[in-house]
Chimera marker file (.cmm) of the C-alpha trace (Angstrom):
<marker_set name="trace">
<marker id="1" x="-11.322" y="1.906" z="-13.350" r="1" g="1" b="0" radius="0.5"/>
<marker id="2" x="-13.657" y="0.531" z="-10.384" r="1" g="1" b="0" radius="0.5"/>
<marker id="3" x="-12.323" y="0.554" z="-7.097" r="1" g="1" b="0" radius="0.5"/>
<marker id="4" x="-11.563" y="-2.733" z="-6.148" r="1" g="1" b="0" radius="0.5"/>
<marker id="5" x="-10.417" y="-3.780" z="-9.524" r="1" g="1" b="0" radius="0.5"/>
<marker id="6" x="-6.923" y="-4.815" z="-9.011" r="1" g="1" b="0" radius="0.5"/>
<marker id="7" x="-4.315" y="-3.351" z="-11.042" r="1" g="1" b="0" radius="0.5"/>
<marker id="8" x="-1.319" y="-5.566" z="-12.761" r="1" g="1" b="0" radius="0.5"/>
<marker id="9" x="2.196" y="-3.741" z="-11.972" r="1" g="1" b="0" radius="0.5"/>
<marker id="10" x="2.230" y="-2.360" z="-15.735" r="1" g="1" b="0" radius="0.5"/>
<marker id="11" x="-0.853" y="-0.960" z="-14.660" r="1" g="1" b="0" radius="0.5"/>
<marker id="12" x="-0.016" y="0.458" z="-10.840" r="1" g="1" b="0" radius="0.5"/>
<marker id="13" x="2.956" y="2.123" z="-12.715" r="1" g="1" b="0" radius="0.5"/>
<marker id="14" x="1.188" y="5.157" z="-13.573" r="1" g="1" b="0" radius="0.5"/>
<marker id="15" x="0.349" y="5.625" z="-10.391" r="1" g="1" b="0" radius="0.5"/>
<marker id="16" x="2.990" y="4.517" z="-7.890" r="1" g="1" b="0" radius="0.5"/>
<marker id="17" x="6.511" y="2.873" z="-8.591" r="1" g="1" b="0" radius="0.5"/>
<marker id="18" x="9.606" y="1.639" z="-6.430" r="1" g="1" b="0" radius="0.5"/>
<marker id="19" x="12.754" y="3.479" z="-5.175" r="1" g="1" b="0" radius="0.5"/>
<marker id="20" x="15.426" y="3.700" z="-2.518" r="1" g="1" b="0" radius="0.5"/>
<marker id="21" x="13.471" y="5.436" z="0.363" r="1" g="1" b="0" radius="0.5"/>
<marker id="22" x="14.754" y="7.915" z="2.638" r="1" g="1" b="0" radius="0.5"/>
<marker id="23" x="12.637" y="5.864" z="5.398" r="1" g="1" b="0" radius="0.5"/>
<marker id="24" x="13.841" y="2.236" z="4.996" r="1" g="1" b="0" radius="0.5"/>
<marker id="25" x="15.006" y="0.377" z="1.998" r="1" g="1" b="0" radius="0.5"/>
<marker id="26" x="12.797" y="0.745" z="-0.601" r="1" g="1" b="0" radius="0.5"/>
<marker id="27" x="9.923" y="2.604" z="-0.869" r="1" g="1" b="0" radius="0.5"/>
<marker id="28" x="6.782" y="3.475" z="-2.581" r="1" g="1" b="0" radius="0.5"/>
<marker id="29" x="6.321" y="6.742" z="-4.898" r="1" g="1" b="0" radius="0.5"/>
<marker id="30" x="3.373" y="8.750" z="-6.278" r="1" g="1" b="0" radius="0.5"/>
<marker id="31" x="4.403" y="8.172" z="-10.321" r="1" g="1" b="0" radius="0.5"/>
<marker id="32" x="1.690" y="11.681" z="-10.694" r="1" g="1" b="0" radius="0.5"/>
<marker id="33" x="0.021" y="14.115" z="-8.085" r="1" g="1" b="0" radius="0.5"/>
<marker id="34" x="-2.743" y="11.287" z="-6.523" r="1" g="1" b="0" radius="0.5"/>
<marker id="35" x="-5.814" y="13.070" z="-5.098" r="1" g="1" b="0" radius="0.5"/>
<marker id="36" x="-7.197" y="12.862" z="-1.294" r="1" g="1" b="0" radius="0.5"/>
<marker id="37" x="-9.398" y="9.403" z="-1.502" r="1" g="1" b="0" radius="0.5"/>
<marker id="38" x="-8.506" y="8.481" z="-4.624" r="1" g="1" b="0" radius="0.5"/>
<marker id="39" x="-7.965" y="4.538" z="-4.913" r="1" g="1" b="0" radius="0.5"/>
<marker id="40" x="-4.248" y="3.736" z="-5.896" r="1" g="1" b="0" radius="0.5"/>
<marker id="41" x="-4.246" y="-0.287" z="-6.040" r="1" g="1" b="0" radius="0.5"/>
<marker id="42" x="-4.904" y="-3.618" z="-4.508" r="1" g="1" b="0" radius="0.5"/>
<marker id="43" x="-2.094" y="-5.179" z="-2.214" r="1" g="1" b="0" radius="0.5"/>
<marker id="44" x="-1.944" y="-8.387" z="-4.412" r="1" g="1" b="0" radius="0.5"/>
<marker id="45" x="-0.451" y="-11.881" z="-3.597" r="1" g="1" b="0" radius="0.5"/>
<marker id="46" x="-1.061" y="-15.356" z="-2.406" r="1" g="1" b="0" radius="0.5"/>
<marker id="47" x="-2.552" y="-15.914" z="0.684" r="1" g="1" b="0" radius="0.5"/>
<marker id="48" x="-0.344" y="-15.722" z="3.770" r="1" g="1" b="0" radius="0.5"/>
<marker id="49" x="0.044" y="-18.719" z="5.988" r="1" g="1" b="0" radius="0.5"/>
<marker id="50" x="2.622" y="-17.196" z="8.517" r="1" g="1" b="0" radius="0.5"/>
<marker id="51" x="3.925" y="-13.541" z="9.031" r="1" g="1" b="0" radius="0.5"/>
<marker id="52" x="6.689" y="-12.220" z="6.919" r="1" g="1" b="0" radius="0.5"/>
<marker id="53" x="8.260" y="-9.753" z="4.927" r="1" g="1" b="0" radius="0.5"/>
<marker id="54" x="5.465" y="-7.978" z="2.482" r="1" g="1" b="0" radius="0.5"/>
<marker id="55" x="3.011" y="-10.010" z="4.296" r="1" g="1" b="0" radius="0.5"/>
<marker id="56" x="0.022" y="-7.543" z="5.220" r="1" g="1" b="0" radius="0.5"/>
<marker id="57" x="-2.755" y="-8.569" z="7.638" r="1" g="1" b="0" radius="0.5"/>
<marker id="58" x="-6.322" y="-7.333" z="7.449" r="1" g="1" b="0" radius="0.5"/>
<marker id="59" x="-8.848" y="-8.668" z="10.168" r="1" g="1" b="0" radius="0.5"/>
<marker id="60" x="-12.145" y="-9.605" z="8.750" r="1" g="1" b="0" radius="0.5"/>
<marker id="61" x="-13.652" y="-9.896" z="12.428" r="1" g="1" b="0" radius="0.5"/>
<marker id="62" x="-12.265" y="-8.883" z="15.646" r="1" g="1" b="0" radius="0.5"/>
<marker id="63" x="-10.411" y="-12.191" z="16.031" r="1" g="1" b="0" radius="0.5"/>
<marker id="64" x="-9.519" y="-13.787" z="12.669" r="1" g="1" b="0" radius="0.5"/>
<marker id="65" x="-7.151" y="-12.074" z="10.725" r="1" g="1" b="0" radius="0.5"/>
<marker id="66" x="-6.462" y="-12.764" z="6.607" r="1" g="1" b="0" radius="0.5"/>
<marker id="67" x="-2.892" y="-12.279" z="5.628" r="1" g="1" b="0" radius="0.5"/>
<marker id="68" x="-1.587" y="-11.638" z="1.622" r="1" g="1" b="0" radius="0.5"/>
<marker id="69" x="1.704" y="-12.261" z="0.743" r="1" g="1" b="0" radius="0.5"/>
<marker id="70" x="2.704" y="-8.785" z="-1.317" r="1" g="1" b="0" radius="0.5"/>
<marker id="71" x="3.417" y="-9.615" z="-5.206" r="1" g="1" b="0" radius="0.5"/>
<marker id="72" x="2.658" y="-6.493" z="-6.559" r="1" g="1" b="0" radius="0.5"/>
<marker id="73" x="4.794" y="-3.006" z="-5.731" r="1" g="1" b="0" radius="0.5"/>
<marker id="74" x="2.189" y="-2.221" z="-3.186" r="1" g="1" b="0" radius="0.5"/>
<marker id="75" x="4.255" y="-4.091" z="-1.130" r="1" g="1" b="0" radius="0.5"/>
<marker id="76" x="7.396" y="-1.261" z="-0.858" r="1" g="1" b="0" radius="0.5"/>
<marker id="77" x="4.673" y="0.853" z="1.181" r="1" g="1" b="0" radius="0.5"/>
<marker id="78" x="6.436" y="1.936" z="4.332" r="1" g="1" b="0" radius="0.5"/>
<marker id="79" x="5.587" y="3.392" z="7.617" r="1" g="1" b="0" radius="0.5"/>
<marker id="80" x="5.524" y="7.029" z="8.931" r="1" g="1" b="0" radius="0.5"/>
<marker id="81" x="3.199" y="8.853" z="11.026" r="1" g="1" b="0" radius="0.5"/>
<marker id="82" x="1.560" y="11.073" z="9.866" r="1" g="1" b="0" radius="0.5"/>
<marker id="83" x="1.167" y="8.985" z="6.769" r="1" g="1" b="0" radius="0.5"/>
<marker id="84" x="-0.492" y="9.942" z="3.791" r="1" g="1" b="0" radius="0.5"/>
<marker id="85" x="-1.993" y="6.380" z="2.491" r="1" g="1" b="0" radius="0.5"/>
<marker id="86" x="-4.227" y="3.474" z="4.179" r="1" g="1" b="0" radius="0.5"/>
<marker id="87" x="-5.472" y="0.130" z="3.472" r="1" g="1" b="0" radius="0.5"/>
<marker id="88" x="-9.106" y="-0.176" z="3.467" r="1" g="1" b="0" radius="0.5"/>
<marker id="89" x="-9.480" y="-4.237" z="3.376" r="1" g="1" b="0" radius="0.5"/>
<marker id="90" x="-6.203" y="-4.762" z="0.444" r="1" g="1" b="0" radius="0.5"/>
<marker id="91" x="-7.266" y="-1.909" z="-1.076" r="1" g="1" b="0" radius="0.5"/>
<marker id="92" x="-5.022" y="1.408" z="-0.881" r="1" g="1" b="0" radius="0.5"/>
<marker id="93" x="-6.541" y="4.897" z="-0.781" r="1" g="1" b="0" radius="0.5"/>
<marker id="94" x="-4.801" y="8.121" z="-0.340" r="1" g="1" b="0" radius="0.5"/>
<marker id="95" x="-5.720" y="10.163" z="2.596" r="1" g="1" b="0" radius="0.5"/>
<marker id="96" x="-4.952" y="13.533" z="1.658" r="1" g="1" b="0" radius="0.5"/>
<marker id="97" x="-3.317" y="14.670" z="-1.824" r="1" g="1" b="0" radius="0.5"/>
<marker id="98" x="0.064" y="13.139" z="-2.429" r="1" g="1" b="0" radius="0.5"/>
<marker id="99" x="2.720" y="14.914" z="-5.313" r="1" g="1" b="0" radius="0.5"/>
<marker id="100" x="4.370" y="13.470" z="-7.748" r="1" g="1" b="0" radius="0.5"/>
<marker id="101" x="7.437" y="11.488" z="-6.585" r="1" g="1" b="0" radius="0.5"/>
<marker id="102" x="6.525" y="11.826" z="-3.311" r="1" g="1" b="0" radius="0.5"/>
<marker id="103" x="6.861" y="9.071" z="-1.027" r="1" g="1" b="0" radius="0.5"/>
<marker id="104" x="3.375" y="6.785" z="-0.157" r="1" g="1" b="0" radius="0.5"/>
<marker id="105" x="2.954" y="5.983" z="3.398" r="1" g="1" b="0" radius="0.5"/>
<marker id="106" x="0.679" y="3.979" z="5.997" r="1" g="1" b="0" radius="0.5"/>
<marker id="107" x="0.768" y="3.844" z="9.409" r="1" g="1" b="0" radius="0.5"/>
<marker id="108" x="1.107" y="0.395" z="10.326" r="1" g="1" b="0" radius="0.5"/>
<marker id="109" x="-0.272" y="0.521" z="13.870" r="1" g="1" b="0" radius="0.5"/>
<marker id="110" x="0.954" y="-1.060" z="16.640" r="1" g="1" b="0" radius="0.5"/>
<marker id="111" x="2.880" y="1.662" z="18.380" r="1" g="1" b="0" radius="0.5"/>
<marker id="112" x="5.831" y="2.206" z="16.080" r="1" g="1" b="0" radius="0.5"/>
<link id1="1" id2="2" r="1" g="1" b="0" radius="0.2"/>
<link id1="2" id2="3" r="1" g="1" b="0" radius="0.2"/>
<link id1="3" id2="4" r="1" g="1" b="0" radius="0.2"/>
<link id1="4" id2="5" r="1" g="1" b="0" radius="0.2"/>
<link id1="5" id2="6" r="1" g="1" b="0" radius="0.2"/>
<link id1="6" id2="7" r="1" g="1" b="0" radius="0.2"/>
<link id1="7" id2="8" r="1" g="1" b="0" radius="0.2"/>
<link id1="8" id2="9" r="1" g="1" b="0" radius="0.2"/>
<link id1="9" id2="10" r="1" g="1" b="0" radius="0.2"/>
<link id1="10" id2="11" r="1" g="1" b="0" radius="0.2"/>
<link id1="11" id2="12" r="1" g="1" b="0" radius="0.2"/>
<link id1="12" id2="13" r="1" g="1" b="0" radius="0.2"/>
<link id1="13" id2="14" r="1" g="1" b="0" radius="0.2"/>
<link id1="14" id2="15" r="1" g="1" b="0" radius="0.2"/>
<link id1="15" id2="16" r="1" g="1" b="0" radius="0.2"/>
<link id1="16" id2="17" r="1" g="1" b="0" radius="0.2"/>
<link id1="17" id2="18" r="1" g="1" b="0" radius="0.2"/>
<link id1="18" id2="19" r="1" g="1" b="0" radius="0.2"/>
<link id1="19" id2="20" r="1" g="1" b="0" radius="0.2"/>
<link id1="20" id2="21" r="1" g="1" b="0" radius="0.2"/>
<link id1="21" id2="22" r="1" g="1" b="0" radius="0.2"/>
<link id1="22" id2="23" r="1" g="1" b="0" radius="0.2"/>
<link id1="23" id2="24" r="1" g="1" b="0" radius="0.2"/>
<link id1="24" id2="25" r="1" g="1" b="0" radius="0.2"/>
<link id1="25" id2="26" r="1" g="1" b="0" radius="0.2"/>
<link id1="26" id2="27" r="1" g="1" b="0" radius="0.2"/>
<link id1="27" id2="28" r="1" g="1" b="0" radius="0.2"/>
<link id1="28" id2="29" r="1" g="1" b="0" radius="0.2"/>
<link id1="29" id2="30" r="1" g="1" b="0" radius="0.2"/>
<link id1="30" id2="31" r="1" g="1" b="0" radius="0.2"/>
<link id1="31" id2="32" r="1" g="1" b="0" radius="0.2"/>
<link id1="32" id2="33" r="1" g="1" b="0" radius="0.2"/>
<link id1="33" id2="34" r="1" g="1" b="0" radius="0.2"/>
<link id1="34" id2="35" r="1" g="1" b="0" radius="0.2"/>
<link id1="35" id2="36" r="1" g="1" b="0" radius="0.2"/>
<link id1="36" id2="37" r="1" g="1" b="0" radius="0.2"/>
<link id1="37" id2="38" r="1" g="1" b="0" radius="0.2"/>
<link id1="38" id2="39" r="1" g="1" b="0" radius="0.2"/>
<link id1="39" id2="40" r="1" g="1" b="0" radius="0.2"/>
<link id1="40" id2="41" r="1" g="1" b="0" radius="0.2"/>
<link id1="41" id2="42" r="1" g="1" b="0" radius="0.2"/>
<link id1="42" id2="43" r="1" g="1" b="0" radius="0.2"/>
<link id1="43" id2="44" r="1" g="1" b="0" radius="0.2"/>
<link id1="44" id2="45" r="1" g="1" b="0" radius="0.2"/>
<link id1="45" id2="46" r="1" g="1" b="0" radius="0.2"/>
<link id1="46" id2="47" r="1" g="1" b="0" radius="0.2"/>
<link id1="47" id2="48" r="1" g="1" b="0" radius="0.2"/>
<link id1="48" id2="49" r="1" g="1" b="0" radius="0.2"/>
<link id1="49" id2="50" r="1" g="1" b="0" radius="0.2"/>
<link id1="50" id2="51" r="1" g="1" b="0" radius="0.2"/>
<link id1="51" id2="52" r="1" g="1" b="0" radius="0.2"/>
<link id1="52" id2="53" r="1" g="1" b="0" radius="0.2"/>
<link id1="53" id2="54" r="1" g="1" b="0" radius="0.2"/>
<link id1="54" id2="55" r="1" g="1" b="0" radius="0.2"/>
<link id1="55" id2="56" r="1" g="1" b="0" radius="0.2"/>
<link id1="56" id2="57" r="1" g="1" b="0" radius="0.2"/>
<link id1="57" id2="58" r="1" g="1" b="0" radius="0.2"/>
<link id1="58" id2="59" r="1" g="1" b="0" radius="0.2"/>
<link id1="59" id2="60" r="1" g="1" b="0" radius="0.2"/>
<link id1="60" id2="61" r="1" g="1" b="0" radius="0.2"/>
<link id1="61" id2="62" r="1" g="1" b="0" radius="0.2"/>
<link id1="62" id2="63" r="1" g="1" b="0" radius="0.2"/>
<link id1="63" id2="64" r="1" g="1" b="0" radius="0.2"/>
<link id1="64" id2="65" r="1" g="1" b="0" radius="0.2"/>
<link id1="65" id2="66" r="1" g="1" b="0" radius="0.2"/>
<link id1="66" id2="67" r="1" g="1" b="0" radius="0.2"/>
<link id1="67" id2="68" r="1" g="1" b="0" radius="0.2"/>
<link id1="68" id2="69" r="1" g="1" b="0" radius="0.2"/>
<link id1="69" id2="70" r="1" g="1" b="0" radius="0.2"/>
<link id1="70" id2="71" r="1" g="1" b="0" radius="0.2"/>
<link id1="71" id2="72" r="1" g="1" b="0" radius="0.2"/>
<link id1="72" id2="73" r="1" g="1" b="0" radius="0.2"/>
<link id1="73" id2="74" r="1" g="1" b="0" radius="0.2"/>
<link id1="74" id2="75" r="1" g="1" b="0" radius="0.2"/>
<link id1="75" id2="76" r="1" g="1" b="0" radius="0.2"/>
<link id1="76" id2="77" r="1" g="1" b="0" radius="0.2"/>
<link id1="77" id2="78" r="1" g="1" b="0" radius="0.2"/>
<link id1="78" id2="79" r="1" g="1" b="0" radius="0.2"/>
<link id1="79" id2="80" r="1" g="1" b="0" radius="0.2"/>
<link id1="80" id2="81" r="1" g="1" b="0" radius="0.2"/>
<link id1="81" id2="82" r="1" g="1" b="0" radius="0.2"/>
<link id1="82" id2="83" r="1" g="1" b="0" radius="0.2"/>
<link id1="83" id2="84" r="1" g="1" b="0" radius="0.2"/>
<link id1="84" id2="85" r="1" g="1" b="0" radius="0.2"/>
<link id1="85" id2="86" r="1" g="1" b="0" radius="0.2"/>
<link id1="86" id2="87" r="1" g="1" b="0" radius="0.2"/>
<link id1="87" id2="88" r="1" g="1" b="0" radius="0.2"/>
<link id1="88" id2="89" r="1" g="1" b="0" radius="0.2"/>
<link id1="89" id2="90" r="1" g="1" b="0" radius="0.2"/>
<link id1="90" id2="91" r="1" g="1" b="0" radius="0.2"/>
<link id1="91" id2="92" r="1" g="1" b="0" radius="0.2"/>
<link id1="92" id2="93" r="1" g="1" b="0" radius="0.2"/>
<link id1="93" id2="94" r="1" g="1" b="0" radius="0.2"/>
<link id1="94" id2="95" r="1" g="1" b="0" radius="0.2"/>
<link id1="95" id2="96" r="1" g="1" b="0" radius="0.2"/>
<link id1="96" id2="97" r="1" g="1" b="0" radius="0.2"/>
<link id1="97" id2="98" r="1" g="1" b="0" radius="0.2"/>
<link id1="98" id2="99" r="1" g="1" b="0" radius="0.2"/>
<link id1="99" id2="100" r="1" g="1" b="0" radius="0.2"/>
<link id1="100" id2="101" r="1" g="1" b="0" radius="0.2"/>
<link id1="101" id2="102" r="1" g="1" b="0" radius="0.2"/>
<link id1="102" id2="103" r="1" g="1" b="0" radius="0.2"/>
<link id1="103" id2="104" r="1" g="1" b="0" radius="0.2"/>
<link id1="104" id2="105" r="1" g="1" b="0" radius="0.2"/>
<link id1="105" id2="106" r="1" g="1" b="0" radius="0.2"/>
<link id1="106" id2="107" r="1" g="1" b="0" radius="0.2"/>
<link id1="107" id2="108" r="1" g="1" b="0" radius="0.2"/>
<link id1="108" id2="109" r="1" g="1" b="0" radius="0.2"/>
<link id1="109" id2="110" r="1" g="1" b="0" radius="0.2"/>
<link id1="110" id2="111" r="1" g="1" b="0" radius="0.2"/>
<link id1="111" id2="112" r="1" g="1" b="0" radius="0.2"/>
</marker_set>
């Protein structure tokens, strides 16, 4: 698989899948040991016309940001910092090696 390629939720659950997290709600998992870089999916939904839950922003230029309302189970990722996970445009990369059934992270900025 490409990176970029976006991956249906059949698909994404060989990689990641959705349980209660120790963090907040629900969270994201690592279905089998990811490797450091390695693409893990594409944070897939319509576009977003106003901030919400499972919305995720990505700037395309200083000043004009593109929102995506979260369809897919990308959208259980939670924060924590250090995190282990970031988005690169929609796409989501692993930043170091992450185990099996451990939970995926991102930092989502901002000060939290």
């Amino acid at each position: 698989m490409s990176d970029g390629e976006r991956l249906s939720n059949g698909q994404l659950k060989v990689v990641v899948y959705a349980a209660t997290s120790a963090i907040h709600g629900t969270g994201l998992f690592a279905s089998r040991d990811i490797e450091e870089g390695e693409y893990i999916g594409t944070f897939a939904g319509p576009e977003a016309r106003r901030d919400g839950v499972y919305v995720l922003w990505v700037y395309e230029t200083e000043d004009r940001a593109v929102g995506r309302s979260g369809r897919n189970l990308l959208r259980y990722v939670n924060h924590a910092s250090p995190c282990n996970a970031y988005f690169d445009g929609f796409e989501l990369y692993a930043s170091c090696a992450i185990p099996r059934d451990a939970e995926v992270t991102i930092d989502y900025g901002g000060g939290l």
